[in-house]
C-alpha positions as CSV (number, residue, x, y, z in Angstrom):
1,X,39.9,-41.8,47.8
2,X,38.8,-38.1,47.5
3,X,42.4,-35.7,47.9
4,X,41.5,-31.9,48.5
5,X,43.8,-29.0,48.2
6,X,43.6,-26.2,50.9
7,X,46.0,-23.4,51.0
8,X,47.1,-22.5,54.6
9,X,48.2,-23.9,58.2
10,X,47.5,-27.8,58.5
11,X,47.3,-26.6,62.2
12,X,44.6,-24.3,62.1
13,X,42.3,-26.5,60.7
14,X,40.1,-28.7,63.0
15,X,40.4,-32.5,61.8
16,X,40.4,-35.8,63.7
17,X,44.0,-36.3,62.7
18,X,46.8,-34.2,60.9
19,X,50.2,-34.6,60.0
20,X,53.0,-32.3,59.9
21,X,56.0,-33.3,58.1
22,X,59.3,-31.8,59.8
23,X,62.8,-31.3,58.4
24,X,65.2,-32.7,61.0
25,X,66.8,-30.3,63.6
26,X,64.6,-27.6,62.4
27,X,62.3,-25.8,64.9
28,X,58.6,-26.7,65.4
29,X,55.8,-24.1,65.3
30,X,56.0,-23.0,69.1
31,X,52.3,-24.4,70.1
32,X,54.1,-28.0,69.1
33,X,57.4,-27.4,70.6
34,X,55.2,-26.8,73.9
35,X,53.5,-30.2,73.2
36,X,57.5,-32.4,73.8
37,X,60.6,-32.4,75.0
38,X,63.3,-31.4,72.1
39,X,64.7,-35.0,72.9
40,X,61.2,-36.4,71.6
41,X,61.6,-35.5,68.5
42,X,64.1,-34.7,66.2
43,X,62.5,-34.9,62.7
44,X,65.2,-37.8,61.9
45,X,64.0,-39.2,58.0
46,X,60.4,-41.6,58.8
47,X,60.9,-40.9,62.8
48,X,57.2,-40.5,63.7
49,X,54.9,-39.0,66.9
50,X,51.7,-39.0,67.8
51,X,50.2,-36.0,69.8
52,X,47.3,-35.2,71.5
53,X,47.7,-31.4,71.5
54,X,44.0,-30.6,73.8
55,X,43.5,-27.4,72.6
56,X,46.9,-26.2,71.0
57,X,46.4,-26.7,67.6
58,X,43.5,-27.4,66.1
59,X,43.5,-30.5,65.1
60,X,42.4,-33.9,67.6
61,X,45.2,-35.7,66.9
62,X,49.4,-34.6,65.1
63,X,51.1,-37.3,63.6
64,X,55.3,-36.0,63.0
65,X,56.5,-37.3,60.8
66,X,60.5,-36.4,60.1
67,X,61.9,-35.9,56.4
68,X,65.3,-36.0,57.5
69,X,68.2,-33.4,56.6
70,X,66.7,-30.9,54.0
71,X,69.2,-31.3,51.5
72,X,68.7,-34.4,50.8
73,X,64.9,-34.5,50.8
74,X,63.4,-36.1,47.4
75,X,59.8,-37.0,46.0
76,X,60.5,-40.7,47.9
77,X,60.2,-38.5,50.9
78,X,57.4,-36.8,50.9
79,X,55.5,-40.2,49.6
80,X,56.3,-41.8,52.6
81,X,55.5,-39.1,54.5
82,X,51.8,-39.3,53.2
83,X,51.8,-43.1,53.1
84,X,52.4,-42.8,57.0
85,X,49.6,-40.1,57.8
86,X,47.6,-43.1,56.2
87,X,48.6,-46.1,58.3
88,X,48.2,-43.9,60.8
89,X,44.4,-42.8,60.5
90,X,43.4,-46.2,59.5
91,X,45.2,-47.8,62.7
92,X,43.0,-45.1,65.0
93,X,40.0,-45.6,62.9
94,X,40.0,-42.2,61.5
95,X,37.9,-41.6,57.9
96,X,40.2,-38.7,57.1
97,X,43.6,-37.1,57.8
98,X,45.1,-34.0,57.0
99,X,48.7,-33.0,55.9
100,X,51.2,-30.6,55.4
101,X,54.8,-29.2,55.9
102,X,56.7,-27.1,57.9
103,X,58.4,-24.4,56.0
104,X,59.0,-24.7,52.5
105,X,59.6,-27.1,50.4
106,X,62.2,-27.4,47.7
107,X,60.1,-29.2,44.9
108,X,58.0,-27.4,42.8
109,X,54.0,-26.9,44.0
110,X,53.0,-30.0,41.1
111,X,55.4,-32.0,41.8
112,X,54.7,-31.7,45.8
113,X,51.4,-32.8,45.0
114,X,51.5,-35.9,42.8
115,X,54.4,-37.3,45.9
116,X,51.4,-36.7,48.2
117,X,48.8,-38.4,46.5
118,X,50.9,-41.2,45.7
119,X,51.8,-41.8,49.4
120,X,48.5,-41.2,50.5
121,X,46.8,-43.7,47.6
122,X,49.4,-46.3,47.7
123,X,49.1,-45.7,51.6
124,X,45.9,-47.0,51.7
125,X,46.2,-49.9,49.4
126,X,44.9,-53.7,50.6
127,X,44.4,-56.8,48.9
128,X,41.7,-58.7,50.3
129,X,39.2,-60.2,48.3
130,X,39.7,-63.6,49.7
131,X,39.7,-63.1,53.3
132,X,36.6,-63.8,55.3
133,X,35.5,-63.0,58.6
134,X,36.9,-59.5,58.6
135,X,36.0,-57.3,61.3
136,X,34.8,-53.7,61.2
137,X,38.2,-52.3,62.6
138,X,40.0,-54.6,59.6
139,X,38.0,-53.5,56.6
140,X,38.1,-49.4,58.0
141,X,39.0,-47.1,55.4
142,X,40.7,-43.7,55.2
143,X,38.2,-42.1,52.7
144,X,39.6,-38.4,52.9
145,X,42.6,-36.6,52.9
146,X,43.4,-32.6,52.9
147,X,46.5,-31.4,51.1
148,X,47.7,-28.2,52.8
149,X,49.6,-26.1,50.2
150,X,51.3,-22.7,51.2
151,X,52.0,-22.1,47.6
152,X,50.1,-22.4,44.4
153,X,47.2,-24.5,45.1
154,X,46.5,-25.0,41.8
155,X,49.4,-26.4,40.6
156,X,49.8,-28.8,43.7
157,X,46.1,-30.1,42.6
158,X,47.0,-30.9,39.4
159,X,50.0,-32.9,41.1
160,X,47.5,-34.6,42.8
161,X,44.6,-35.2,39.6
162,X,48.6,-36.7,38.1
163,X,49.2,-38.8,41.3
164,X,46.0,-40.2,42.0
165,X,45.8,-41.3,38.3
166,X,49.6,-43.1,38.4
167,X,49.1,-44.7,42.4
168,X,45.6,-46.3,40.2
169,X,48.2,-48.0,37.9
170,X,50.4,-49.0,40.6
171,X,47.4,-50.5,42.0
172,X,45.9,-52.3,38.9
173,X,49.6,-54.1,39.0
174,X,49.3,-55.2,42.3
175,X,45.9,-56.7,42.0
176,X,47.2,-58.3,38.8
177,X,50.5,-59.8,40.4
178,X,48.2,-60.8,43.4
179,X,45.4,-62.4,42.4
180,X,46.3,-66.9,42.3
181,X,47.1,-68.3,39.3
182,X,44.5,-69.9,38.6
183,X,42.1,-66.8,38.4
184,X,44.8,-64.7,36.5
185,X,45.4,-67.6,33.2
186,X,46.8,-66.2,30.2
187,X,43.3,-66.1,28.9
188,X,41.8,-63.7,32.0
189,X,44.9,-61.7,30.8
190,X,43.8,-61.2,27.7
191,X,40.2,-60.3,29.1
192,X,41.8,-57.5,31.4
193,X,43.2,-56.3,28.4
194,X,40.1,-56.1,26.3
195,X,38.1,-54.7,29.4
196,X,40.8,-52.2,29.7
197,X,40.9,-50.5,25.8
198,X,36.6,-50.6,26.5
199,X,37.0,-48.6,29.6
200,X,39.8,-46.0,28.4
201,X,40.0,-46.3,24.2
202,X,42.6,-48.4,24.1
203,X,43.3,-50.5,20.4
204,X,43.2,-54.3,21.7
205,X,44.3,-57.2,19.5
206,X,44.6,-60.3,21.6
207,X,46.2,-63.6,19.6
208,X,45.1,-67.2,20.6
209,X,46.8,-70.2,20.6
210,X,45.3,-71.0,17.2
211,X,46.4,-67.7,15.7
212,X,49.9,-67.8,17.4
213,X,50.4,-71.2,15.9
214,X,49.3,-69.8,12.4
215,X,51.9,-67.2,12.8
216,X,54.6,-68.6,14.0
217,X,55.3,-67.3,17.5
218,X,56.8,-70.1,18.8
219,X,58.6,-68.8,21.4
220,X,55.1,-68.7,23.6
221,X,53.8,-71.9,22.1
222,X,56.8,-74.0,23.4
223,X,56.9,-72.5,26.7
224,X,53.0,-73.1,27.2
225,X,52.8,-76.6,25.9
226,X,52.9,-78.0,29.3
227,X,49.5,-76.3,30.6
228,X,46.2,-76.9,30.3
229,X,45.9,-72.9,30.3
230,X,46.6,-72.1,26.7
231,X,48.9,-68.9,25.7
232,X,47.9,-65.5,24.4
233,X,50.1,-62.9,23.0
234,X,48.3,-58.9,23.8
235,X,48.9,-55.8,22.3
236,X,47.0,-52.8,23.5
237,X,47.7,-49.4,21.6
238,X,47.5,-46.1,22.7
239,X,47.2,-43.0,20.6
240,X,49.4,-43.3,16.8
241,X,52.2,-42.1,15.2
242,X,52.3,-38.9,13.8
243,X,54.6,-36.2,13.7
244,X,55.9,-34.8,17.6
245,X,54.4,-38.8,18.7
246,X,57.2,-40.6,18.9
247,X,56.5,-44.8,19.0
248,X,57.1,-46.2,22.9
249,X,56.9,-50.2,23.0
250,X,56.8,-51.7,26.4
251,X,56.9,-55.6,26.7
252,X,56.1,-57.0,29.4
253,X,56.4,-61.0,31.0
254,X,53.3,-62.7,31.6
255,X,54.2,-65.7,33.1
256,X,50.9,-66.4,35.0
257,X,52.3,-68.9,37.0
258,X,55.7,-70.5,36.6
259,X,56.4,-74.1,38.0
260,X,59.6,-74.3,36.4
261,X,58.3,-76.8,33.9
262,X,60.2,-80.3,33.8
263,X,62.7,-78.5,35.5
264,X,60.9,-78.2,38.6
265,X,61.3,-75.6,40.7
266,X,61.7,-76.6,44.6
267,X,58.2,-76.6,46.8
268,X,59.6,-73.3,48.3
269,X,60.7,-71.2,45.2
270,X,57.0,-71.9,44.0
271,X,55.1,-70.2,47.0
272,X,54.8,-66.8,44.8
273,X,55.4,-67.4,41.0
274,X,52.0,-66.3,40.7
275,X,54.3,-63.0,40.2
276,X,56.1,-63.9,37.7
277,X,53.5,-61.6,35.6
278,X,54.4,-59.0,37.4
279,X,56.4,-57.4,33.8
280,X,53.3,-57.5,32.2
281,X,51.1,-56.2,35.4
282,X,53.3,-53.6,35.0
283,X,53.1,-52.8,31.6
284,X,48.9,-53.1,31.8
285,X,49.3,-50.1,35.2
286,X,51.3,-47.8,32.9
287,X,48.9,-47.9,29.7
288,X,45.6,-47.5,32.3
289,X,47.8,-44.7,33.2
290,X,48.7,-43.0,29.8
291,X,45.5,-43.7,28.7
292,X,43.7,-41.2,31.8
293,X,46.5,-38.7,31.7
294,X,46.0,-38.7,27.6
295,X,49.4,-38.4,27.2
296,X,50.4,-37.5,23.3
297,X,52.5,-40.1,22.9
298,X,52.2,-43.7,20.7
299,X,52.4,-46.1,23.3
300,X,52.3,-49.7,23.0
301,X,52.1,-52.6,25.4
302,X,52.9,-55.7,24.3
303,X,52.5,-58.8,27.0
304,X,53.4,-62.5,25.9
305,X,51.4,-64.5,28.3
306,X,51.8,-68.1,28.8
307,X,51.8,-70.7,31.8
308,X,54.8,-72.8,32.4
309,X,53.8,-76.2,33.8
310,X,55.2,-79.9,33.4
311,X,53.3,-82.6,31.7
312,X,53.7,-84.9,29.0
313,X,53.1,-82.6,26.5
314,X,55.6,-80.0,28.6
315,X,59.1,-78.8,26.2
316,X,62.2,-80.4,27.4
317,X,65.6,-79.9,28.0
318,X,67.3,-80.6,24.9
319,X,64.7,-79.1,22.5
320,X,65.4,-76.6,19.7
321,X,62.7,-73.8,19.8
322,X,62.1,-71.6,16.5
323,X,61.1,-68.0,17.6
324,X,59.1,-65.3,15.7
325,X,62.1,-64.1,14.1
326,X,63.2,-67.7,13.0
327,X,66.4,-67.4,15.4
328,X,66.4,-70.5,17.1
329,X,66.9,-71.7,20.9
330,X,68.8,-75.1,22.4
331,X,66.5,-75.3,25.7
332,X,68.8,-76.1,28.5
333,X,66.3,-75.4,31.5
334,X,62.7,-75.2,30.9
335,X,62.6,-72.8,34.2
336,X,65.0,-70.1,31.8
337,X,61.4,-70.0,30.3
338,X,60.8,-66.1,30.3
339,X,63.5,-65.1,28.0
340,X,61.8,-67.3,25.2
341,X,57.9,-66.1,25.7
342,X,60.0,-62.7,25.5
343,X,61.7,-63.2,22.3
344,X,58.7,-63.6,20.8
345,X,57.2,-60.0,21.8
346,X,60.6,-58.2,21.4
347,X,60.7,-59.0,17.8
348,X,57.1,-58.2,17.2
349,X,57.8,-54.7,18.8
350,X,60.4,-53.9,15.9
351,X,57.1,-53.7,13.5
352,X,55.9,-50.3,15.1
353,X,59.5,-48.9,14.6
354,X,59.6,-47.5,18.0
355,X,62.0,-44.7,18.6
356,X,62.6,-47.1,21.8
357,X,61.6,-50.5,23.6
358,X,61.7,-51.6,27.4
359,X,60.8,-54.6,28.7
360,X,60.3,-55.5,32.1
361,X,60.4,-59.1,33.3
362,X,60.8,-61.1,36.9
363,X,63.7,-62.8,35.2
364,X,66.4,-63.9,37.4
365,X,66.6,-64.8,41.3
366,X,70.6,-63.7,40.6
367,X,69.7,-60.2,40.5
368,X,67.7,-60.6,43.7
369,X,71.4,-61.9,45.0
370,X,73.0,-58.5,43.3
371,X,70.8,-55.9,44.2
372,X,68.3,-57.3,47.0
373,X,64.5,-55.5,46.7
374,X,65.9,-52.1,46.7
375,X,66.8,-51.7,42.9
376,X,66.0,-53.0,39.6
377,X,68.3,-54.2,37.3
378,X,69.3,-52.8,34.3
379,X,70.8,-53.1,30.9
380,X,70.3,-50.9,27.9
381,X,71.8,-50.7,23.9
382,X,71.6,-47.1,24.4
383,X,73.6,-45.1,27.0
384,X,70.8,-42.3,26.2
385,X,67.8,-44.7,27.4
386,X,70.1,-46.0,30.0
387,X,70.3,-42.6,31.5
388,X,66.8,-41.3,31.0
389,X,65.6,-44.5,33.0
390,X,68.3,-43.7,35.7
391,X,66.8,-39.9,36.1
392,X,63.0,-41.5,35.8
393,X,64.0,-43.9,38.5
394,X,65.6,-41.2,41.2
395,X,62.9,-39.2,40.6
396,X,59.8,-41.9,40.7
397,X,61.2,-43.2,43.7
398,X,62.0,-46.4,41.5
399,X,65.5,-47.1,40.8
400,X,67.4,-49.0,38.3
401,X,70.8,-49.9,38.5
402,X,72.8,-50.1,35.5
403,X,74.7,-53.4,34.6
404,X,77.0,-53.9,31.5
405,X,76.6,-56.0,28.4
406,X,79.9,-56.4,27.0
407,X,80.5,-58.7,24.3
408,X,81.4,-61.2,26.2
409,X,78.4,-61.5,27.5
410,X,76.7,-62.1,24.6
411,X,79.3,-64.8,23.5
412,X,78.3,-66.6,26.8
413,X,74.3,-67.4,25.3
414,X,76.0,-68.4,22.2
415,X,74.9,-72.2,21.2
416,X,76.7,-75.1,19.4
417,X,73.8,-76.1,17.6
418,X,71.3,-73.2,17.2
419,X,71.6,-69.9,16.9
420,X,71.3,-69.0,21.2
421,X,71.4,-71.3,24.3
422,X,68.2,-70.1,26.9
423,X,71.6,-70.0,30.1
424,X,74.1,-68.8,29.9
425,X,75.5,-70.6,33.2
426,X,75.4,-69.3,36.4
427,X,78.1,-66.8,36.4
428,X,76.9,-63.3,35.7
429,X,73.5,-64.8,35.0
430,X,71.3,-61.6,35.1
431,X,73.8,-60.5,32.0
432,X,73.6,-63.3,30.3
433,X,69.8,-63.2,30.2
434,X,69.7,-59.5,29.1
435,X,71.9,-60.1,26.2
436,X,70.0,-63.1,25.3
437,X,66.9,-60.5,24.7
438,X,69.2,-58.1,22.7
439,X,69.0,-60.6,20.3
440,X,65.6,-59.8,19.4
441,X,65.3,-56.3,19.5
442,X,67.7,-54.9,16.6
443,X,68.8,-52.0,16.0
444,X,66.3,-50.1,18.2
445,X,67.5,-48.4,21.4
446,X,66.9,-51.0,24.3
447,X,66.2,-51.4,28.1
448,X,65.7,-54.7,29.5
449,X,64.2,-54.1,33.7
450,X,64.8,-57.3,35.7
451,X,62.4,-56.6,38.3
452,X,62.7,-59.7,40.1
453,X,64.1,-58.9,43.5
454,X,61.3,-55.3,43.7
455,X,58.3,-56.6,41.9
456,X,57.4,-58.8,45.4
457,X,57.8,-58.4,48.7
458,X,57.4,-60.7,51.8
459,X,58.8,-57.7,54.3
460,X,57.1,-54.2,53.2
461,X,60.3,-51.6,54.0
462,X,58.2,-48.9,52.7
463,X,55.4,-47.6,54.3
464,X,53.0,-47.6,50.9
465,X,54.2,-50.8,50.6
466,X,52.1,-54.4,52.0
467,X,52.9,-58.1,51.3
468,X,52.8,-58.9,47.8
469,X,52.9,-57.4,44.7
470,X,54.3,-54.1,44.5
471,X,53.4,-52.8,41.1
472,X,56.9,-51.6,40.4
473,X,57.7,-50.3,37.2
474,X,54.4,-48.5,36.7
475,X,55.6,-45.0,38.5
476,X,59.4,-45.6,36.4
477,X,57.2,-46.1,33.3
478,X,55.0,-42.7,33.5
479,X,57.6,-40.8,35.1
480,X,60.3,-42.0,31.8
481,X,57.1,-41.5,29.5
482,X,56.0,-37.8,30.9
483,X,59.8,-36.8,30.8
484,X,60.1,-37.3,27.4
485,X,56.3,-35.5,26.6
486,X,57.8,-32.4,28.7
487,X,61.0,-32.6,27.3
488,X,62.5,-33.2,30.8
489,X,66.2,-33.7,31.2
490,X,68.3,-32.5,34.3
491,X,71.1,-34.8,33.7
């Protein structure tokens, strides 16, 4: 979509549509306030009205749209804000929409504009490449929109060059996460990956089952003996180390599709494990996105991608596993499959000596039960990383919620006859799998993101969000990445 900056009145420019953003109780610009009654509208947090002003402003058609009590207005809010203007235009078959804010806001001009651009991008986002039959009203699209700045419009473009570049992230994930299964194999994964360093410089290396075999990752090689869809193992690099260019690794979980293996998964639980990639979707959105912003930063995404299905050649319950690292695993579920595929990339991560690693995974329904689709888990080695993905999340409009790994924990994964069981049980089983992952990570400062109750959603609550894939962890990612490039820290 093509996002101006204008400085000025959103309501003296003529437009098919604009929207005007409102803090709650506060007054409206006197031509509006003649347009209601004061019990129309209040400018509650995403309370919306359409007007037809005929005349008083110049636009055709004000959408407002309330931000709630100014003191607690974040980013979140204005994305929302946009994401609705959006919706809006597309629902009255408008090609573009206008918005802006009365009175000030309390965010700096850049940071204003990447929130808008994210809305308005994420806003506009559909996945329909296998419908057919659409009609002209369905496959309308918002083409436009006007940011109206009454500050430095400038810096609120370059908000918006940032945002549109992060929202194109977020939506490589959720095409990722939503295509089926069996268009998004391990192997297409790997393809995405190569097509991705052509298009933006990134170093590619993508491993086959052949080359995994001959070295010994057989963490991924267990888990995808079952398919007919072999494993790969991808690394794509961006940038190098070098003095001031600290080492990032994200890992990411590429289950392509996850049937549970012999341990079956019910018909039910099955209906969207073509998301169980969404770890690495995310990690593929955030290196598309440090690649464009050219962030100076060595970042590296690592994705173990494999397909968990049950055959006669499937791994069993009761098998040992020998990892990368030569730790070995007692299988006691083959659906517990993620954590294995992942011990196999956390340990290759410790070669590039990062100064960190995260990983993001769809790794246990029991953090869905903790934390329900409105926070990710997390659990962290470092109290430092901990924090800095806390701040990223508040501020990205992606949070994390911190849980504990206490030693006990890690006694739980502990096994009788090899060196780690793949459950721990089902008490406190979201713990249990993130300390079976510290296993493989060292001494390096950790983050393990267990995005399984917000990397899918059946319900959207958000108005950038639709069914599906949700490409979460992309605008945590960026946000934790740029932080540490601008030496960001309001703790």
């Amino acid at each position: 979509m093509e996002i101006t900056v204008c400085t000025g009145d959103v309501l003296g420019e003529p437009s098919d549509l604009a929207m005007l953003a409102t803090f709650e109780d506060e007054p409206l610009p006197a031509a509006v306030a003649g347009l209601l009654e004061p019990a129309d509208f209040r400018g509650r947090a995403k309370q919306t009205l359409l007007l037809y002003p005929r005349g008083a402003v110049a636009p055709r058609r004000l959408l407002l749209v309330g931000l709630g009590k100014r003191e607690k207005m974040t980013t979140e809010t204005i994305r929302q804000a946009a994401a609705s203007a959006v919706q809006q235009a597309r629902t009255l078959q408008v090609p573009g929409v206008t918005v802006g804010v009365q009175g000030d806001l309390p965010l700096a001009p850049e940071v204003t504009g990447q929130a808008f651009a994210e809305g308005i991008e994420l806003g506009a986002y559909r996945y329909w490449p296998y419908r057919t039959g659409l009609t002209t009203e369905e496959t309308f699209a918002v083409e436009q929109a006007t940011v109206f700045s009454k500050v430095n419009a400038e810096q609120t473009y370059a908000g918006v060059t940032t945002g549109q570049a992060i929202a194109r992230g977020v939506m490589y994930a959720r095409d990722l996460v939503n295509s089926p299964g069996y268009r998004m194999t391990p192997a297409a994964l790997g393809e995405q990956a190569i097509d991705l360093g052509q298009r933006l410089g990134l170093a590619v290396t993508v491993l086959d089952k052949a080359q995994l075999t001959d070295q010994g990752f057989g963490g991924i090689l267990a888990v995808g003996k079952g398919s007919t869809n072999d494993p790969r193992f991808i690394v794509m690099e961006h940038g190098a180390a070098g003095d001031g260019k600290p080492t990032i690794c994200l890992v990411g979980k590429g289950l392509t599709f996850d049937s549970g293996g012999l341990s079956l998964k019910p018909a039910d639980a099955m209906e969207t494990m073509k998301s169980d990639m969404g770890g690495a979707a995310a990690v593929f959105g955030a290196m598309q996105t440090v690649a464009e912003l050219k962030l100076p930063l060595h970042v590296v995404g690592i994705v173990s991608a494999a397909e968990n299905m049950p055959s006669g050649d499937a791994y069993r319950p009761g098998d040992i596993v020998t990892t990368l690292s030569g730790k070995t695993v007692e299988v006691l579920n083959t659906d517990a499959e993620g954590r294995i595929i992942l011990a196999d990339g956390l340990f290759y991560a410790q070669r590039y000596n990062p100064a960190v690693i995260i990983e993001l995974s769809t790794l246990t329904g029991a953090v869905i039960i903790a934390l329900g689709a409105h926070a990710t888990g997390m659990m962290s080695t470092s109290q430092e990383l901990a924090d800095q993905l806390s701040r990223a999340g508040a501020s990205s409009g992606e949070r994390v919620w911190q849980l504990p790994l206490w030693d006990e924990y890690h006694e739980m994964v502990k096994s009788q006859i090899a060196d780690l069981k793949n459950i721990g049980g089902r008490p406190a089983g979201t713990i249990t799998a993130g300390a079976f992952l510290t296993a493989f990570v060292g001494d390096y400062p950790f983050a393990h993101l267990d995005i399984a109750g917000t990397a899918w959603v059946d319900k959207p609550g958000k108005p950038y969000e639709t069914q599906g894939g949700t490409g979460v962890g992309v605008r945590l990612l960026i946000e934790f990445l740029r932080r540490r490039v601008f030496r960001v820290n309001d703790a």
